[in-house]
SERO-4910 file (N, C-alpha, C, O; in steps of 0.05 Angstrom, whole numbers):
BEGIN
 pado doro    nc1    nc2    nc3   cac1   cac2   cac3    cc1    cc2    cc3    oc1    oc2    oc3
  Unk    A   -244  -1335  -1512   -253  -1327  -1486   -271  -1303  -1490   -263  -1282  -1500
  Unk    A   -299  -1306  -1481   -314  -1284  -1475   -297  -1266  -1460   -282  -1271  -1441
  Unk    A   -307  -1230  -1478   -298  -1206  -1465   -311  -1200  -1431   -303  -1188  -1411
  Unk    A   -330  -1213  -1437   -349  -1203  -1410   -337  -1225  -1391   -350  -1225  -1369
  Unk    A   -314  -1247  -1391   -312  -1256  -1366   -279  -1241  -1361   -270  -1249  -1340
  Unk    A   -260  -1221  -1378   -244  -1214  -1367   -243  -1189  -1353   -242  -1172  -1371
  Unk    A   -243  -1181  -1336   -237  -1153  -1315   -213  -1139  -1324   -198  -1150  -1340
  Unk    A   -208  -1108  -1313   -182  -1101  -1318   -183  -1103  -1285   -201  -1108  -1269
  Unk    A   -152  -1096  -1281   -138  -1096  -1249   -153  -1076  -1235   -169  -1062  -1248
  Unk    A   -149  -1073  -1212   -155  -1047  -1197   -131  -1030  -1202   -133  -1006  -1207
  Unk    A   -106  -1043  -1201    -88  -1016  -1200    -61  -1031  -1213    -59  -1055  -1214
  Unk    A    -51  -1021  -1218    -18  -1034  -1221      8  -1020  -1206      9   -995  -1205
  Unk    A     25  -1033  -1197     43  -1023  -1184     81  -1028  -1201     90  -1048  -1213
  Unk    A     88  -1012  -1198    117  -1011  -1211    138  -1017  -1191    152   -999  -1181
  Unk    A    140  -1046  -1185    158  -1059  -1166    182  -1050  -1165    192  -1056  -1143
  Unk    A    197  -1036  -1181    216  -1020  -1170    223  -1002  -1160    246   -994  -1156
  Unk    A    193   -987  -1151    200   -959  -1137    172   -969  -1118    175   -963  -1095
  Unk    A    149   -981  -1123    141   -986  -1104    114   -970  -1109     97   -970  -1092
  Unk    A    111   -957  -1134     91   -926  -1136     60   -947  -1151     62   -964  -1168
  Unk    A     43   -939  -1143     10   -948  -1156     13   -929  -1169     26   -909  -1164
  Unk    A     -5   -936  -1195    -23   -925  -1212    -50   -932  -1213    -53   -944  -1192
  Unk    A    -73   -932  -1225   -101   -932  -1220   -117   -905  -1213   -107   -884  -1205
  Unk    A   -155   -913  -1223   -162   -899  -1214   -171   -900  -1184   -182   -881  -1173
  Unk    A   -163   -928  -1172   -180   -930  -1146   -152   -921  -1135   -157   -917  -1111
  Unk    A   -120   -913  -1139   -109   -892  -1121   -107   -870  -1110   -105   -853  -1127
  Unk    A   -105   -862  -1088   -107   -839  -1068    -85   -838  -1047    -76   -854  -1030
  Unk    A    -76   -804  -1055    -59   -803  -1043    -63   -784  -1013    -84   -771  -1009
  Unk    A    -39   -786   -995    -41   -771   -977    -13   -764   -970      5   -782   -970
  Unk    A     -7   -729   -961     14   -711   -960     12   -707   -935     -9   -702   -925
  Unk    A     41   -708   -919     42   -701   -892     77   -685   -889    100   -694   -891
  Unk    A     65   -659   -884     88   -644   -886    102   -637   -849     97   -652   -830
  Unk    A    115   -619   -847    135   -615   -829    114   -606   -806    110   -616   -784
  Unk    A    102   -584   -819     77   -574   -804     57   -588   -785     52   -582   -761
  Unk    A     47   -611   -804     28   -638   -787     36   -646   -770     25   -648   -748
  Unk    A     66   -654   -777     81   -680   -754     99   -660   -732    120   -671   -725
  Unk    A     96   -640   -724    111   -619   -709    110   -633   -678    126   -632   -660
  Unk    A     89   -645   -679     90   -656   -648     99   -687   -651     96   -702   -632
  Unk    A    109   -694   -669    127   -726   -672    160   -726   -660    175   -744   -651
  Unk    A    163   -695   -664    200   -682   -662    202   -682   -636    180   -678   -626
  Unk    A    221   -685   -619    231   -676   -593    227   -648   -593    214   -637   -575
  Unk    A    241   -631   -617    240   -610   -623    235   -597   -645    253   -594   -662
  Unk    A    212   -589   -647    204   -589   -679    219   -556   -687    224   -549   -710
  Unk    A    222   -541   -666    236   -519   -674    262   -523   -687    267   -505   -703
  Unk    A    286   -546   -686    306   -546   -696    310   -553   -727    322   -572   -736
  Unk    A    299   -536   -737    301   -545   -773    298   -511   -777    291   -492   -763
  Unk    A    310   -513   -808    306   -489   -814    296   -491   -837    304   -476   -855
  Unk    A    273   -512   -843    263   -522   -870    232   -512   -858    225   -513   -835
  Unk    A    215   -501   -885    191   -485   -885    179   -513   -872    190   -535   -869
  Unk    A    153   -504   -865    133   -521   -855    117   -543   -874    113   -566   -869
  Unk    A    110   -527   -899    111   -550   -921    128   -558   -930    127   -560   -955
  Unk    A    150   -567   -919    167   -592   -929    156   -624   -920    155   -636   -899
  Unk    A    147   -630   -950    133   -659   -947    156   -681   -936    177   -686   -947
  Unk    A    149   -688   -922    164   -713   -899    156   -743   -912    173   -760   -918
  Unk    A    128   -746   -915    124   -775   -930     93   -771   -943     74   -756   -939
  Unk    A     98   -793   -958     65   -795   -983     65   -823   -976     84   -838   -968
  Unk    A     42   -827   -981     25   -851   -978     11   -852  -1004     10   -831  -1017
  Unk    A      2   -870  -1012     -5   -881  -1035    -26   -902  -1030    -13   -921  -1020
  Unk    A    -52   -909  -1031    -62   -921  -1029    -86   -930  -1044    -99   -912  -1056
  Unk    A    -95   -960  -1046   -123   -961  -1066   -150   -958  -1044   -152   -966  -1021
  Unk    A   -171   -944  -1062   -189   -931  -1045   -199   -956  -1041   -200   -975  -1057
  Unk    A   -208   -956  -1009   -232   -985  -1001   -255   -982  -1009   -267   -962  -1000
  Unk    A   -265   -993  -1021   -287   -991  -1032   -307  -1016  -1023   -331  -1018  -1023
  Unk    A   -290  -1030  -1016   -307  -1070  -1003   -316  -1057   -981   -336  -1045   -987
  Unk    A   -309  -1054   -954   -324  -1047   -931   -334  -1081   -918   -352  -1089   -902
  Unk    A   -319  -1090   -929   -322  -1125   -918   -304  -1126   -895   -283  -1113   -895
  Unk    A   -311  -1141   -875   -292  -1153   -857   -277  -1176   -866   -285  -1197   -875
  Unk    A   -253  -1166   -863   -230  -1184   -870   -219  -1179   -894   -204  -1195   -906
  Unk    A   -230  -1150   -905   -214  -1140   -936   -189  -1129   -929   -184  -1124   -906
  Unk    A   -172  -1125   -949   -153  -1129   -948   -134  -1095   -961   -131  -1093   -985
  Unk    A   -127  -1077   -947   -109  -1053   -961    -83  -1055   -969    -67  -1067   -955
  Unk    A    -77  -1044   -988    -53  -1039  -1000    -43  -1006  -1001    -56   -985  -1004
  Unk    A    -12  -1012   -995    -12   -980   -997     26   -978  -1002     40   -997   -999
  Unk    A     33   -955  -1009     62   -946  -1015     69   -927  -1007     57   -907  -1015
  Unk    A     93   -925   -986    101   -899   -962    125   -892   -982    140   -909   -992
  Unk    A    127   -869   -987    152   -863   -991    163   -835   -976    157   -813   -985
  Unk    A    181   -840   -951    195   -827   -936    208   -809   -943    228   -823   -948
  Unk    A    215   -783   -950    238   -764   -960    261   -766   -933    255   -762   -910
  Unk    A    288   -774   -943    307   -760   -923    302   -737   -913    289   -719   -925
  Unk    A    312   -736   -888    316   -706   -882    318   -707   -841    315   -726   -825
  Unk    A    323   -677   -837    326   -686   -799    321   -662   -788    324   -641   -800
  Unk    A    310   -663   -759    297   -647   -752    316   -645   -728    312   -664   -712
  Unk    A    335   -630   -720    352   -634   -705    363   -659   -715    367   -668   -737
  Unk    A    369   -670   -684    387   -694   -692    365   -723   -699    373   -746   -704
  Unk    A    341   -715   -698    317   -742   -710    316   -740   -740    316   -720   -753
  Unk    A    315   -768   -749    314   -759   -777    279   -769   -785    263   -780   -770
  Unk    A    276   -761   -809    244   -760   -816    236   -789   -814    247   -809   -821
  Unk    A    204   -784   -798    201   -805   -792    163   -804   -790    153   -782   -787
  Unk    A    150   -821   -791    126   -829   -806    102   -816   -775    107   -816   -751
  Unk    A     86   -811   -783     68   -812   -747     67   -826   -721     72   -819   -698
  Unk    A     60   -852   -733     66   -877   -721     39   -880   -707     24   -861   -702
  Unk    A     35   -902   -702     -3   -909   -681      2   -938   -680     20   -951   -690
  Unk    A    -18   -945   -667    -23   -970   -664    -54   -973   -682    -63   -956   -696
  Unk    A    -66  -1001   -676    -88   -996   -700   -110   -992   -678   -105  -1000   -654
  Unk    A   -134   -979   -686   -154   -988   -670   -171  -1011   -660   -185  -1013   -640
  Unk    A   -166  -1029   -683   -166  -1068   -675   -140  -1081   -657   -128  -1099   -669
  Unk    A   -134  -1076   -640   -111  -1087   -639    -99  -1110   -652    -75  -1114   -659
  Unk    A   -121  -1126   -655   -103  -1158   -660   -113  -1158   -694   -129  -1173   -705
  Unk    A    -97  -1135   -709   -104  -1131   -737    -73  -1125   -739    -62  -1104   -731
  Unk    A    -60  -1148   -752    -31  -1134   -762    -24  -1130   -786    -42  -1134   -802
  Unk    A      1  -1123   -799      6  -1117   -823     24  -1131   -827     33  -1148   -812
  Unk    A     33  -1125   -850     61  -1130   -871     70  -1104   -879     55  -1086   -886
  Unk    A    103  -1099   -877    115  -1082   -896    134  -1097   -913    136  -1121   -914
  Unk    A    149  -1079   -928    162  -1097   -945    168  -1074   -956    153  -1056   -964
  Unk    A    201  -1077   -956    224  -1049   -971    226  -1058   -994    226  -1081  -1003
  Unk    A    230  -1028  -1008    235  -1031  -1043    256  -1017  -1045    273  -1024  -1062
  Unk    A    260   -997  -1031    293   -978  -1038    287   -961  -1015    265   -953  -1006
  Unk    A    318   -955  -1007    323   -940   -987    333   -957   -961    337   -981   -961
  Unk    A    337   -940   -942    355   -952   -910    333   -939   -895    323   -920   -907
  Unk    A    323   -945   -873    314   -948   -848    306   -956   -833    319   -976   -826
  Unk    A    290   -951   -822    283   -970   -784    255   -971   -778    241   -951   -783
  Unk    A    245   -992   -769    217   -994   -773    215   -995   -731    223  -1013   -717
  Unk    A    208   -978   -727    208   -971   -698    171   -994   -683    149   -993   -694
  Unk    A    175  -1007   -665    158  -1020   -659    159  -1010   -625    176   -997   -613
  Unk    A    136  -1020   -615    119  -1016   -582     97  -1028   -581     77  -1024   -594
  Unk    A    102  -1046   -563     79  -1060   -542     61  -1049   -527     67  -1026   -520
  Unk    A     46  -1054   -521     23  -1035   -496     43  -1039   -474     38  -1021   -458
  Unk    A     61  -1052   -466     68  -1044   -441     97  -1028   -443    115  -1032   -427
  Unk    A     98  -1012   -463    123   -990   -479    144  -1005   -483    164   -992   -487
  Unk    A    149  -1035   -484    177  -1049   -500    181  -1047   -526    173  -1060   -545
  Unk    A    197  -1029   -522    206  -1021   -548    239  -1036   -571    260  -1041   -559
  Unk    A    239  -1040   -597    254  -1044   -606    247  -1024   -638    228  -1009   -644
  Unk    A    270  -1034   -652    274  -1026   -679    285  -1054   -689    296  -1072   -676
  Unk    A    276  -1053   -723    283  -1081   -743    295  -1050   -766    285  -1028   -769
  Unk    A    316  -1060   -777    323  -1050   -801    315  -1054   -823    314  -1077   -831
  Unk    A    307  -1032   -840    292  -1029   -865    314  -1027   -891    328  -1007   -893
  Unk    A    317  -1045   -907    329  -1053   -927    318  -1061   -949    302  -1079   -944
  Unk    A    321  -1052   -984    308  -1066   -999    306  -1103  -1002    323  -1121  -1004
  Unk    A    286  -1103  -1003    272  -1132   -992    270  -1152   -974    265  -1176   -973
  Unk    A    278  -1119   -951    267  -1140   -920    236  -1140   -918    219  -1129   -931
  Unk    A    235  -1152   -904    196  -1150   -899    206  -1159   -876    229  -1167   -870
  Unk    A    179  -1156   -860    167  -1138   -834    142  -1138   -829    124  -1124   -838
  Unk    A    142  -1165   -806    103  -1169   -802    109  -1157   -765    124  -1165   -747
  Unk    A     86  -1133   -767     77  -1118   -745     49  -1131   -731     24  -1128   -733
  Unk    A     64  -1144   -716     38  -1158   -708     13  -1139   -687     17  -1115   -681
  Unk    A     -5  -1152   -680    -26  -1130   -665    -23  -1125   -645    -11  -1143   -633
  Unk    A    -31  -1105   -629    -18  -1090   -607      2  -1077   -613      7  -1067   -591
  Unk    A     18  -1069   -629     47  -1068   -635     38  -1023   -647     21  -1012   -662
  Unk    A     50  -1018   -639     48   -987   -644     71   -991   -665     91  -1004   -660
  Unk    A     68   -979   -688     89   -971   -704     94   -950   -720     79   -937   -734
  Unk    A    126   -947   -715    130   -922   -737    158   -918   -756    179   -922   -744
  Unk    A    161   -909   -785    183   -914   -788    199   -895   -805    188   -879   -820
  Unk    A    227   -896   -800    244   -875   -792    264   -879   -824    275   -899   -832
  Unk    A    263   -859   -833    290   -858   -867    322   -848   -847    324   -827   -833
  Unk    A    332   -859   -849    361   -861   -844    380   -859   -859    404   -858   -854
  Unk    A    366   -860   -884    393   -858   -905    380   -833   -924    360   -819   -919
  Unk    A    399   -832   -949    403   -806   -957    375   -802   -982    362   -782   -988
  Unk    A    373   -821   -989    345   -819  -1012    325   -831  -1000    328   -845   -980
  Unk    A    297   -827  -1014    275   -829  -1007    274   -866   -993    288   -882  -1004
  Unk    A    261   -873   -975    250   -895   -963    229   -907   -982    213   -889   -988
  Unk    A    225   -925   -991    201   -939   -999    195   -960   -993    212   -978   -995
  Unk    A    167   -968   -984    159   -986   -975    135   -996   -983    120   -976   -983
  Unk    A    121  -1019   -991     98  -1031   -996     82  -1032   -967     95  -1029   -947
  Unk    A     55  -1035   -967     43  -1052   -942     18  -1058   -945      5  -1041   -958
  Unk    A      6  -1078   -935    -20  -1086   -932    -30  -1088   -910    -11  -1092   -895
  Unk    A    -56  -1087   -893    -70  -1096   -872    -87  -1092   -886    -88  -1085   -910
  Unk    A   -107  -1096   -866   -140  -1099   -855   -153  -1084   -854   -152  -1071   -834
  Unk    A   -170  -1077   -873   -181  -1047   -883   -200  -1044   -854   -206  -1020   -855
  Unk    A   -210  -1054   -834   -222  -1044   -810   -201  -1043   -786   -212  -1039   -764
  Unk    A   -175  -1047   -785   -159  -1035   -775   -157  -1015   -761   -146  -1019   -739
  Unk    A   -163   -995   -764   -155   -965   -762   -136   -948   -749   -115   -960   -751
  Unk    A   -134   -933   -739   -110   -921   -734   -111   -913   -707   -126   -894   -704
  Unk    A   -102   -919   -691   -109   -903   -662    -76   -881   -658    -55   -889   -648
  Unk    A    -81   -855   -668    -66   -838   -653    -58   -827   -630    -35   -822   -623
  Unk    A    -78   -824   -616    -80   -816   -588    -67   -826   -570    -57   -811   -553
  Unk    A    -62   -860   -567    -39   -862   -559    -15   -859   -557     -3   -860   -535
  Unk    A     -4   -856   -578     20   -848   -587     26   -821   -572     43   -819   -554
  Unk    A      6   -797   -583      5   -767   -581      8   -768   -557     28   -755   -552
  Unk    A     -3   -777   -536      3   -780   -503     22   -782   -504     35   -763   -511
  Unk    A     34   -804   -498     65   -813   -485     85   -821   -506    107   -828   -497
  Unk    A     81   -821   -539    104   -815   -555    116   -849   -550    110   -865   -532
  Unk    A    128   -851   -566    148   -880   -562    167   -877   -548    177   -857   -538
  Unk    A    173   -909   -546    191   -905   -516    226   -898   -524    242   -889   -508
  Unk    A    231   -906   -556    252   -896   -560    250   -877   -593    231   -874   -609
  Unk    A    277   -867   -594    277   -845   -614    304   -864   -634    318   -883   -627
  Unk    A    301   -848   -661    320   -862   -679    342   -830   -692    334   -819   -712
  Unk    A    367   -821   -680    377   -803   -685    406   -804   -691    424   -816   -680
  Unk    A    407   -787   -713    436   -780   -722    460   -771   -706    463   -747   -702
  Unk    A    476   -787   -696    506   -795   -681    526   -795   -690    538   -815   -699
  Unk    A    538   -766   -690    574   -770   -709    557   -785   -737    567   -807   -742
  Unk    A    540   -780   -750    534   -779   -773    524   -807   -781    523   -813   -805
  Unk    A    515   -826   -759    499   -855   -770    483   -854   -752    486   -839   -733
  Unk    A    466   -867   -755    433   -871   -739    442   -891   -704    454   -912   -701
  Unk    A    429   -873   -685    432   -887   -659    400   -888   -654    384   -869   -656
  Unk    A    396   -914   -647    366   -922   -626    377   -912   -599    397   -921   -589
  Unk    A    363   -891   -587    369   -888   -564    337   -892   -553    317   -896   -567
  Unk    A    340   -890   -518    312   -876   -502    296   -848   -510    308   -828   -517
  Unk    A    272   -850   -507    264   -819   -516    262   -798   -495    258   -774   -500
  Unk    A    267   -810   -467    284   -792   -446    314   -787   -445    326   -786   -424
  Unk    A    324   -784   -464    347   -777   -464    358   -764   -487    381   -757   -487
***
């Protein structure tokens, strides 16, 4: 076999924790500080402001094609902010009808979902549940258990992220620690 018809990978990933390597990976840090307006009450912690909450992991897009395809790796740190425990930004995409895939590698939690017309539920996050978020669907997701969350995911590299909805009116429910296990409640209450 000619050298010049084999490629190396873009990246490789270590399926048991879920982590990329490569040079087309890039990461991104989101600490206590960023997500202060995600909390009911972001005053109830007594953990510094850079306490990193979750990393993302991702291969740089470089196609800029419609209909390419992203890959990426969340990994959630336990931890609670009051009685909410750590939990991701959350948005809807700016395509709406652009959905994803997740897919757990280790850890417990709750993959929090919303409709445009605020129907809200939660699906539980377990190693090797997967989890298709379809479009329209605002999502965000919540570590419930005591070690880090990890998760795989792919969409639609023109996707994008629409925050602003969220940052308005917040989801319609919250995922919080109850006599010491996780309750879905309303986020008016």
């Amino acid at each position: 076999m000619s050298a010049d018809l084999v490629r190396s990978a873009i990246a490789s990933i270590d399926w048991r924790t879920g982590s990329l390597a490569g040079d087309s990976v890039r990461e991104t840090v989101r600490t206590l500080a960023e997500l202060k307006d995600v909390f009911r009450d972001p005053t109830a912690t007594e953990l510094p402001p850079d306490t990193v909450v979750y990393r993302v992991q991702r291969l740089d897009d470089r196609s800029g094609d419609e209909g390419a395809l992203l890959w990426g790796t969340t990994v959630l740190e336990p931890g609670v902010v009051g009685d909410e425990y750590f939990m991701t930004h959350g948005h809807f995409h700016q395509k709406r009808e652009r959905g994803e895939f997740y897919a757990t590698v280790m850890g417990e939690g709750m993959l929090v979902l919303m409709d445009e017309q605020r129907n809200c539920w939660a699906e539980k996050m377990f190693p090797g549940s997967l989890h298709y978020v379809s479009g329209a669907t605002a999502h965000r997701v919540v570590n419930t258990g005591e070690i880090p969350l990890r998760f795989v995911a792919c969409w639609a590299s023109d996707a994008g992220h629409d925050y602003s909805a969220i940052a308005q009116q917040g989801f319609g429910i919250r995922v919080v620690r109850r006599a010491g296990v996780p309750a879905v409640v309303r986020s008016d209450l």
